[in-house]
C-alpha positions as CSV (number, residue, x, y, z in Angstrom):
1,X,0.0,0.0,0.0
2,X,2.8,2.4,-0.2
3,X,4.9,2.5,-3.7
4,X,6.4,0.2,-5.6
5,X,9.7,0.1,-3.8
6,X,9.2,-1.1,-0.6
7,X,12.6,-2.8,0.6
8,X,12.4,-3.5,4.2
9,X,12.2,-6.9,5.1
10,X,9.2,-6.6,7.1
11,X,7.2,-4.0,8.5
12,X,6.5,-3.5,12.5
13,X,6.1,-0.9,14.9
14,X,8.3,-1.2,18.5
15,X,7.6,1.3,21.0
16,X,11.0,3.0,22.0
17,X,9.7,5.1,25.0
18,X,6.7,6.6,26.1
19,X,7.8,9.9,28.0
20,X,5.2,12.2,30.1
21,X,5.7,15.4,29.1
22,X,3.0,16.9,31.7
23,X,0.7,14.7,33.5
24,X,-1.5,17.6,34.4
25,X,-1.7,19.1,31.1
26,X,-5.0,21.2,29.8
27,X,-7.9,18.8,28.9
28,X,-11.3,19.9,27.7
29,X,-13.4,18.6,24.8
30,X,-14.2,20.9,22.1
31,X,-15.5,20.1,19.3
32,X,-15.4,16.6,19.4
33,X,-11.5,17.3,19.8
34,X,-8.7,18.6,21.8
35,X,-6.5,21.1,21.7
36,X,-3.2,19.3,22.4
37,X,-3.6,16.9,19.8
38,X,-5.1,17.6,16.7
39,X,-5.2,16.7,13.4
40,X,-4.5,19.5,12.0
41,X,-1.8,20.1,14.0
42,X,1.6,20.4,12.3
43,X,3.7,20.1,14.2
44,X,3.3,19.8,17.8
45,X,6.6,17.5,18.4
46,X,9.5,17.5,15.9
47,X,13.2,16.7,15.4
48,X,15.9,18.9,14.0
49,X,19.6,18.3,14.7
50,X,19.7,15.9,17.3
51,X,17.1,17.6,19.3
52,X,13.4,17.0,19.8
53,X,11.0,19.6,20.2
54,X,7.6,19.7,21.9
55,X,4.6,22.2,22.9
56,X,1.1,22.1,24.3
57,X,-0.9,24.2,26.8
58,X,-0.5,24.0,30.7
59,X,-3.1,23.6,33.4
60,X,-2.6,27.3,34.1
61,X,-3.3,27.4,30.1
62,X,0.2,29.1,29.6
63,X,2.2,27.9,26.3
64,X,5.1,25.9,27.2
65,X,8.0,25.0,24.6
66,X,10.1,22.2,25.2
67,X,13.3,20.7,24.4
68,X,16.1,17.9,24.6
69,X,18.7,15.8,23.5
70,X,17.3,12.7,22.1
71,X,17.4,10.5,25.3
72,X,17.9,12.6,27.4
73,X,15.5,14.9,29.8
74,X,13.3,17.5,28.9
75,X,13.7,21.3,29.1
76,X,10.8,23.6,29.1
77,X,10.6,27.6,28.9
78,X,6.8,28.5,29.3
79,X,5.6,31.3,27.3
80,X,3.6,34.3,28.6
81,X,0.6,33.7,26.6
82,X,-2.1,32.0,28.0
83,X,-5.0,30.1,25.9
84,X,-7.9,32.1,25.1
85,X,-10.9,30.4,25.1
86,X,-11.8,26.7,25.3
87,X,-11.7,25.4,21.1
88,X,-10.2,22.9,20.3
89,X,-9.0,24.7,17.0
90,X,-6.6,26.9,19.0
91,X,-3.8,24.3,18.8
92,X,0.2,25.5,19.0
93,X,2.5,24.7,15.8
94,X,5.9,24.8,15.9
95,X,8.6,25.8,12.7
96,X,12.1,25.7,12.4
97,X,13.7,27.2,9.9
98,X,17.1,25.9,8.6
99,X,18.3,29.0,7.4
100,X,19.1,30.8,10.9
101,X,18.0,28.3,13.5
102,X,15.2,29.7,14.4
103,X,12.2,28.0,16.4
104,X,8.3,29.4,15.3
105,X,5.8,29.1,17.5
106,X,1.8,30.1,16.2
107,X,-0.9,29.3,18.3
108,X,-4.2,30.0,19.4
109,X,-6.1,30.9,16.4
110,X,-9.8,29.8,15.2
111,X,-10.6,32.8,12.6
112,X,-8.5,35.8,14.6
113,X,-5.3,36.8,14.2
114,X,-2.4,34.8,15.1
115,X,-0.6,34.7,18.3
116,X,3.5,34.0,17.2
117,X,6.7,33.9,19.2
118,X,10.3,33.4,17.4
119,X,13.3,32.6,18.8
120,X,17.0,33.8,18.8
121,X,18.6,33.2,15.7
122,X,20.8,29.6,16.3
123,X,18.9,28.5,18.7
124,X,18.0,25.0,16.9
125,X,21.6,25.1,14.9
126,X,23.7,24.4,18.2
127,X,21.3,23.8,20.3
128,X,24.0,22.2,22.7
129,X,25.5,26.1,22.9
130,X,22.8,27.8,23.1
131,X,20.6,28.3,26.8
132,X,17.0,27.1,27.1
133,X,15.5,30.3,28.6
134,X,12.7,32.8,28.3
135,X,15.1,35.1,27.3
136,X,16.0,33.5,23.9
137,X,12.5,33.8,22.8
138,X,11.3,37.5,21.7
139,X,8.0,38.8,22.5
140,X,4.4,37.5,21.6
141,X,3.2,38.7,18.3
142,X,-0.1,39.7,16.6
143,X,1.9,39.4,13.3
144,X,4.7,37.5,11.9
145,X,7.7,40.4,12.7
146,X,5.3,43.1,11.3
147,X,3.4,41.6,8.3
148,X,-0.2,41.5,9.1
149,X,-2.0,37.8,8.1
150,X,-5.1,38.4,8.8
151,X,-7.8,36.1,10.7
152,X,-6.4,32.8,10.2
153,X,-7.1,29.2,11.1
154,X,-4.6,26.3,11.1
155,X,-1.4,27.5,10.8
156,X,1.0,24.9,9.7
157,X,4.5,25.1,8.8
158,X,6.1,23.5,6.1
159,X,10.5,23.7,4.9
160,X,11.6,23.5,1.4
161,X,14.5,21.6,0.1
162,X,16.4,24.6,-0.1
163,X,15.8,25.5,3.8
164,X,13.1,28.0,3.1
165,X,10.1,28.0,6.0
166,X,6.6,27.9,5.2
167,X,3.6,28.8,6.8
168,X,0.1,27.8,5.6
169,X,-3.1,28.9,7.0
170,X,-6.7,29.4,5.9
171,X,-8.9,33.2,6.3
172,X,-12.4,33.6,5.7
173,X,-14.2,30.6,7.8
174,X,-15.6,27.1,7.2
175,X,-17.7,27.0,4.3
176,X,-16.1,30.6,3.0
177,X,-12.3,30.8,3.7
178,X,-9.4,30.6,0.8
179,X,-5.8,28.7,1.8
180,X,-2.7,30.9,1.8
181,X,0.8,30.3,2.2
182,X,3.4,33.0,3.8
183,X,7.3,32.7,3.8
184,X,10.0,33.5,6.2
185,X,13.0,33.8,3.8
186,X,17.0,35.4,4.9
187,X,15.1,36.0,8.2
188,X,12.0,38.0,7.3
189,X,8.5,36.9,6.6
190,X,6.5,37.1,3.1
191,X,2.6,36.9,2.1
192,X,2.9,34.9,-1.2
193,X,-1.2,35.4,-1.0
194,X,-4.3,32.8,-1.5
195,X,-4.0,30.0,-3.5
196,X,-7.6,28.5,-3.7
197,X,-11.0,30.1,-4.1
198,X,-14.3,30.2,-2.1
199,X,-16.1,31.4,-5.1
200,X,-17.9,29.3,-7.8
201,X,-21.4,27.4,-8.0
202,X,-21.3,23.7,-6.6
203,X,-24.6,22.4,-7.1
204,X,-25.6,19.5,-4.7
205,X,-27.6,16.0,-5.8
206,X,-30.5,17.8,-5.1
207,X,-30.1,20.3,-6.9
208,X,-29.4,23.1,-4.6
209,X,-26.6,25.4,-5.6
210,X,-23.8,26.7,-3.3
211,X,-21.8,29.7,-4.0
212,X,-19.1,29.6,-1.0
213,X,-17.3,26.9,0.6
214,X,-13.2,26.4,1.6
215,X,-10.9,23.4,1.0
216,X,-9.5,21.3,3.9
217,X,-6.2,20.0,3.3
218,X,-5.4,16.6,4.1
219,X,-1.5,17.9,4.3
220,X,1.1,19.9,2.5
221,X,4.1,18.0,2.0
222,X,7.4,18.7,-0.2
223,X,9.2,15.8,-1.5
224,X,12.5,15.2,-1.7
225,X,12.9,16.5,-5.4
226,X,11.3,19.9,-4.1
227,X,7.5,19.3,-5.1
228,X,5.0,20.3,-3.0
229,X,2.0,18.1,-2.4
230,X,-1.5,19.1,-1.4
231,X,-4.8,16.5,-1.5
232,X,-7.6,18.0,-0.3
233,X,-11.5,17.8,-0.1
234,X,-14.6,20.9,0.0
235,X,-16.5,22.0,2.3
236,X,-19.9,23.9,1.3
237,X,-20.9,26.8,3.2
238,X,-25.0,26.0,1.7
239,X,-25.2,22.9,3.6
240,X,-28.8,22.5,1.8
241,X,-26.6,20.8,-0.7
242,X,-27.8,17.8,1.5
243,X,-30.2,15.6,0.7
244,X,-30.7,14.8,4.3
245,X,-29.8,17.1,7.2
246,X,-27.6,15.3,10.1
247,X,-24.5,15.3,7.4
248,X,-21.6,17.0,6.9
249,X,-21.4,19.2,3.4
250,X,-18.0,18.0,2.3
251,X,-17.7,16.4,-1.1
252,X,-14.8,15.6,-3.5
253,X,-10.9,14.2,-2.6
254,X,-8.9,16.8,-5.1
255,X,-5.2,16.9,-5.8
256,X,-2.9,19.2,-6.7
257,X,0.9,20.2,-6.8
258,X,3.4,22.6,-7.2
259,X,6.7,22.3,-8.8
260,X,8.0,26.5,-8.1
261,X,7.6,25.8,-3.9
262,X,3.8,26.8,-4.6
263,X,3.4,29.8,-6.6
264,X,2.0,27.7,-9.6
265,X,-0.7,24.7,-8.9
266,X,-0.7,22.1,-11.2
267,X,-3.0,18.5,-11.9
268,X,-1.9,15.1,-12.0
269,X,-1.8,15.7,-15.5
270,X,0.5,18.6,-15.4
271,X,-2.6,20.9,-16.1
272,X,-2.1,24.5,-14.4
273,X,-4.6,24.6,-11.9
274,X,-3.8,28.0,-10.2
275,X,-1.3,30.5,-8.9
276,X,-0.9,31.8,-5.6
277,X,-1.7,35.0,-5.7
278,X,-3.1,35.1,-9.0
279,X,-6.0,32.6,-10.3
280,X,-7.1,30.3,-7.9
281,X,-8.2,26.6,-7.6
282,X,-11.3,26.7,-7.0
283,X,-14.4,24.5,-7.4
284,X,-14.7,24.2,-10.8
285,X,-11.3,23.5,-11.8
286,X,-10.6,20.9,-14.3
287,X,-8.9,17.8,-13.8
288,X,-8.2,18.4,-9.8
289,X,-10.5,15.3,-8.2
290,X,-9.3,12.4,-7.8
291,X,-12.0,10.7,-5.9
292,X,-15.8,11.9,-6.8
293,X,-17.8,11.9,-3.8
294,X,-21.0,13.7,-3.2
295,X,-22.1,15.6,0.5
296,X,-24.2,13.1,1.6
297,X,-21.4,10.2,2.6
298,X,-19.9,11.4,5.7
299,X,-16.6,12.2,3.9
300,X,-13.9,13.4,7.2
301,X,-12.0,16.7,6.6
302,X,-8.1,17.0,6.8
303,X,-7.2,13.1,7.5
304,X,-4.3,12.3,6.4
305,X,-1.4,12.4,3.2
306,X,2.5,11.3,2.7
307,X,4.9,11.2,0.1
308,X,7.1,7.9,-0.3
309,X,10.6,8.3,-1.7
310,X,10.0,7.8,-5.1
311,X,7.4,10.7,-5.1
312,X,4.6,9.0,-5.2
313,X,1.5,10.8,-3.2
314,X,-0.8,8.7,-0.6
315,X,-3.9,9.7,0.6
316,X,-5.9,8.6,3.7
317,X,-9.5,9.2,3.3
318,X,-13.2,8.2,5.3
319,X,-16.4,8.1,4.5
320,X,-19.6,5.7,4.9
321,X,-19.6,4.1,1.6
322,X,-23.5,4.0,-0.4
323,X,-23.5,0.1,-0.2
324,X,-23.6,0.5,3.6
325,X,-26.0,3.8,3.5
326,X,-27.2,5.9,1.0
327,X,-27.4,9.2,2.9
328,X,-25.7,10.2,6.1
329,X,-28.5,11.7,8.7
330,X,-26.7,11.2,12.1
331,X,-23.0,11.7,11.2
332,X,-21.9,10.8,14.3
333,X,-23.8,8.0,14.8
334,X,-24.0,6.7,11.3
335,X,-20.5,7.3,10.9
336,X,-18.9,5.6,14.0
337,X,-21.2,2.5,12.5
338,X,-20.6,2.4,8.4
339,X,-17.1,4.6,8.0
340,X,-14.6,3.1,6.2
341,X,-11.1,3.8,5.6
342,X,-9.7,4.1,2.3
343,X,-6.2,4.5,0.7
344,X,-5.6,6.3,-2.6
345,X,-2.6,6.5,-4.2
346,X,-1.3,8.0,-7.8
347,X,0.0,5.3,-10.3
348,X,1.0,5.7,-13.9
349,X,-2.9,5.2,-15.3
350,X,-4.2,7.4,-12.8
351,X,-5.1,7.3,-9.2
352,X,-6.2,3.9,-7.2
353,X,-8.5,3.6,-4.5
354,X,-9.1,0.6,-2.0
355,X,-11.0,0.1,1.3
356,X,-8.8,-0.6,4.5
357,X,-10.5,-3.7,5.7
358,X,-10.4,-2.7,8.9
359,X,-13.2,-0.5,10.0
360,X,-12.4,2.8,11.9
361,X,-15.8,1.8,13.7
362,X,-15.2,6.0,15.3
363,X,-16.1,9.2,13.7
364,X,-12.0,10.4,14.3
365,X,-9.6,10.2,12.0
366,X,-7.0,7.5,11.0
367,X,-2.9,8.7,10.3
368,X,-0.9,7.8,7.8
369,X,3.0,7.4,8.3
370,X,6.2,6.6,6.1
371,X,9.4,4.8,7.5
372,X,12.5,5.2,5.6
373,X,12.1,1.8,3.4
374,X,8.4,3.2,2.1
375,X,6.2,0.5,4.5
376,X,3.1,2.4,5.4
377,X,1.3,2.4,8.6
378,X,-1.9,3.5,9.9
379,X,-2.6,4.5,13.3
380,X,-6.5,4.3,13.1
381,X,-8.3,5.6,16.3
382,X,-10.1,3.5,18.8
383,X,-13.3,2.1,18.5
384,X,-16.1,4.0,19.6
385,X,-13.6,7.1,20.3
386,X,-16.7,9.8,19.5
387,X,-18.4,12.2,21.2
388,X,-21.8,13.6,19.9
389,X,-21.2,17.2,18.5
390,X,-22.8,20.1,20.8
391,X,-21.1,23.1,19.7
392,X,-21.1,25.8,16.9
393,X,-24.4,24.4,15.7
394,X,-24.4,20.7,14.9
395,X,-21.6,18.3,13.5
396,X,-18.0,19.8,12.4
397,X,-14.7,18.0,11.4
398,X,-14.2,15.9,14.4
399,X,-10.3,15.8,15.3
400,X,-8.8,12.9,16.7
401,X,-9.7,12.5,20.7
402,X,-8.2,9.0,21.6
403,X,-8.0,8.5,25.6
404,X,-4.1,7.8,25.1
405,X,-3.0,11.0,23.3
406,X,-5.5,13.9,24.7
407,X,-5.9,12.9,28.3
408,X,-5.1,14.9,30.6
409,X,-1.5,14.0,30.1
410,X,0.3,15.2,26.9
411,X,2.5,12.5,25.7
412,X,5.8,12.0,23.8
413,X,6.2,8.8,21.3
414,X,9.6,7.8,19.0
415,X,9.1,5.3,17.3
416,X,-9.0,12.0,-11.8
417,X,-12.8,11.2,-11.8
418,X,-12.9,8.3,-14.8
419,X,-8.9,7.4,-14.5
420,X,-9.2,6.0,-11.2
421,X,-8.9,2.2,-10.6
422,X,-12.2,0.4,-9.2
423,X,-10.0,-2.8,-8.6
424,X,-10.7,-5.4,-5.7
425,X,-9.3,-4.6,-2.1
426,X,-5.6,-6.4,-2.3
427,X,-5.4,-6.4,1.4
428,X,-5.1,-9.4,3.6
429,X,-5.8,-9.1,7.4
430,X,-4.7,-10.9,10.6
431,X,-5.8,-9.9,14.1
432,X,-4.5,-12.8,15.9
433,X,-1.1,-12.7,15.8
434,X,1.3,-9.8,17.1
435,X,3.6,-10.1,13.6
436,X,2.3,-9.1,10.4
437,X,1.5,-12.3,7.8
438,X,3.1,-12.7,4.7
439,X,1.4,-12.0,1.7
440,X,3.3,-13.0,-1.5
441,X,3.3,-9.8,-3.7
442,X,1.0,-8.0,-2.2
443,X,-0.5,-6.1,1.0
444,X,0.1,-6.7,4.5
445,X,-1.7,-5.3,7.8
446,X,-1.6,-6.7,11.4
447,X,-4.5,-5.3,14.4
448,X,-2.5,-3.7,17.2
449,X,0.6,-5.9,18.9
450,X,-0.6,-6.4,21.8
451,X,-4.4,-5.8,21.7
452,X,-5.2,-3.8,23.7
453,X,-3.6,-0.2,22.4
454,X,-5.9,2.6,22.1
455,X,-5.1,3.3,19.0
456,X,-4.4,0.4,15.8
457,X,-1.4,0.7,14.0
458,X,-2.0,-1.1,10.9
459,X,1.7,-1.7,9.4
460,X,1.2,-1.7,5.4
461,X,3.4,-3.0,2.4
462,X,3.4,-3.5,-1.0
463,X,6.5,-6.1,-2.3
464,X,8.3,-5.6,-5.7
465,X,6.0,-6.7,-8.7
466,X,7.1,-9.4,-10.4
């Protein structure tokens, strides 16, 4: 399930160590998720020159930011701001740009501006030389160093090959917000501007037309030739676009990719399909889906994507499939009972899709991750891991709110429509055993090792064709 050039001998998952970063950390439920550990978040641990890096939000509610040595113990330099209201949106991000060391920290957003902190310049370079201390982190912002972003949502940072930082974010709002990208370049920031639309006419099944909506990216990843990879599914801001009420208006797994570190937007087929700045993907535009799906099938916002070596995008996607239900009318519910987990992936005739044949059996969202020798895994979230909706108006993208990673502890772990293939499931399952089973030439998976993990990591493979 990953490329054609897996090489490891096996995949499996060992659990290296399993540190407690805070065992009072902030816990409240907020839109059926948390806000120190979230989807969308990218990222809230990383590594960088023998260092890890880690944030999340005290008791008090004060940002912390910590640090160490790989193995070793844990540093921490707590910021002055404080979390302003209980929404699970309003996670911390954390950047580090190669260029001049520096650490990024953007937090606390849901549609306002942005709350940023930066560090000293070297500070992730030699981090051995350099002291852990409020006083090698500068003041908190209402702007990246003086460029004004507007309201935003999601921030996420992203590095090019060449060492250039990225930050993404959406304005506007769910159902009428546009993606940009910004750039912090020979140490000052950028607005490159919007690179997708809210405009344009979607008309539902029914018939009902739509004029505003946003796209929810499943991730923004670069490759290691220097291509920048977005998948990505609509939201509707009409949500009468629904033939039955209870759903969720998203529709449509698109993909698109840039080749210029994303000033220019192209198709699978190497269509242009927008500029940053300039004209927009948007709704309408040709050649961008990948997977047709209408608003009435439970389809999960920002999931998951990776890039294997070879360049080769994958795509982790949800939804209750029509043979299962027609319509979605309770998405929690109805979800939690008939999702199902799909893979997609881009091959030479187009894009694949095929069913996980393990049910999510939750209305969260399933990860995917690529080790060095291109074996997949998914960490899928536990059954029955959903809470009914019962803010902002009915159901909403429902980030990830397993018991293990958003208790009250936070927690450090190492370890085209037409051209798309309908082809049979080639997976093969096995619950029973702690080691995956052998398949020959073709797809592995194995239940959690031990059986009792609150999450499922479901180790993938695809051998060598013959």
């Amino acid at each position: 399930m990953v490329s054609d050039t897996g090489r490891a001998a096996g995949p499996s998952a060992t659990l290296v160590s399993d540190t407690v970063l805070d065992p009072t950390a902030l816990f409240f439920v907020s839109y059926d998720g948390v806000v120190n550990n979230n989807a969308f978040q990218k990222d809230a641990i990383l590594t960088h020159a023998g260092y890890q890096y880690a944030t999340w939000y005290t008791a008090g509610r004060n940002a912390v930011v910590a640090r160490r040595r790989l193995g070793g113990e844990w540093e921490r330099v707590v910021m002055p701001h404080r979390l302003s209201v209980d929404d699970s949106h309003n996670v911390i991000s954390l950047g580090i740009s190669p260029q001049d060391g520096t650490l990024h920290v953007a937090m606390d957003t849901h549609d306002n501006r942005i709350f940023y902190v930066k560090s000293v310049a070297g500070l992730t370079t030699a981090p051995a030389a350099t002291p852990w201390h409020s006083s090698s982190f500068g003041p908190v912002q209402r702007t990246l160093d003086g460029v004004e972003s507007g309201d935003i949502t999601y921030p996420q940072f992203v590095v090019t090959p060449d060492g250039v930082l990225q930050m993404s974010y959406r304005t506007g709002c769910s159902g009428n917000g546009v993606n940009e990208l910004a750039e912090y370049d020979r140490g000052a920031w950028t607005l490159l501007g919007a690179w997708t639309s809210a405009d344009g006419e979607y008309t539902g099944p029914n018939g009902v037309i739509s004029a505003t909506r946003n796209m929810y990216l499943h991730g923004l990843d670069y490759d290691r030739n220097g291509r920048l990879h977005a998948a990505f599914m609509w939201r509707e801001g009409d949500s009468g676009v629904l033939c039955a009420s209870g759903g969720l208006a998203n529709h449509d797994t698109g993909y698109v990719c840039s080749d210029d570190r994303g000033r220019t937007w192209r198709t699978s087929s190497g269509t242009t399909a927008g500029t940053t700045g300039g004209s927009r993907v948007h709704v309408s535009s040709p050649d961008i889906l990948i997977d047709h799906l209408g608003p009435d099938h439970g389809l999960m916002n920002q999931e998951s994507q990776a890039v294997d070596s070879t360049g080769t995008p994958h795509v982790v996607i949800s939804h209750v499939p029509e043979r299962l239900l027609p319509r979605v009318s309770d998405y929690p519910a109805q979800r939690a009972r008939h999702g199902r987990t799909f893979h997609l992936t881009r091959t030479d005739g187009g894009w694949t899709k095929h069913e996980v044949p393990v049910p999510p059996n939750s209305t969260q969202r399933t990860k995917l991750v690529l080790d060095r020798s291109d074996n997949a895994y998914l960490v899928m979230p536990e059954p029955g891991s959903w809470r009914r909706a019962g803010q902002a108006g009915g159901p909403t993208g429902r980030p990830c709110s397993h018991p293990r990673h958003s208790g009250p502890s936070a927690r450090s772990t190492s370890t085209r429509p037409g051209s798309r293939s309908t082809a049979p499931c080639p997976f093969s399952t096995n619950r029973s055993r702690p080691a995956p089973r052998r398949r020959r030439s073709g797809w592995r998976t194995s239940g959690s090792p031990d059986g009792t993990a609150n999450e499922r990591t479901t180790p993938l493979r695809r051998t060598r064709p013959e």
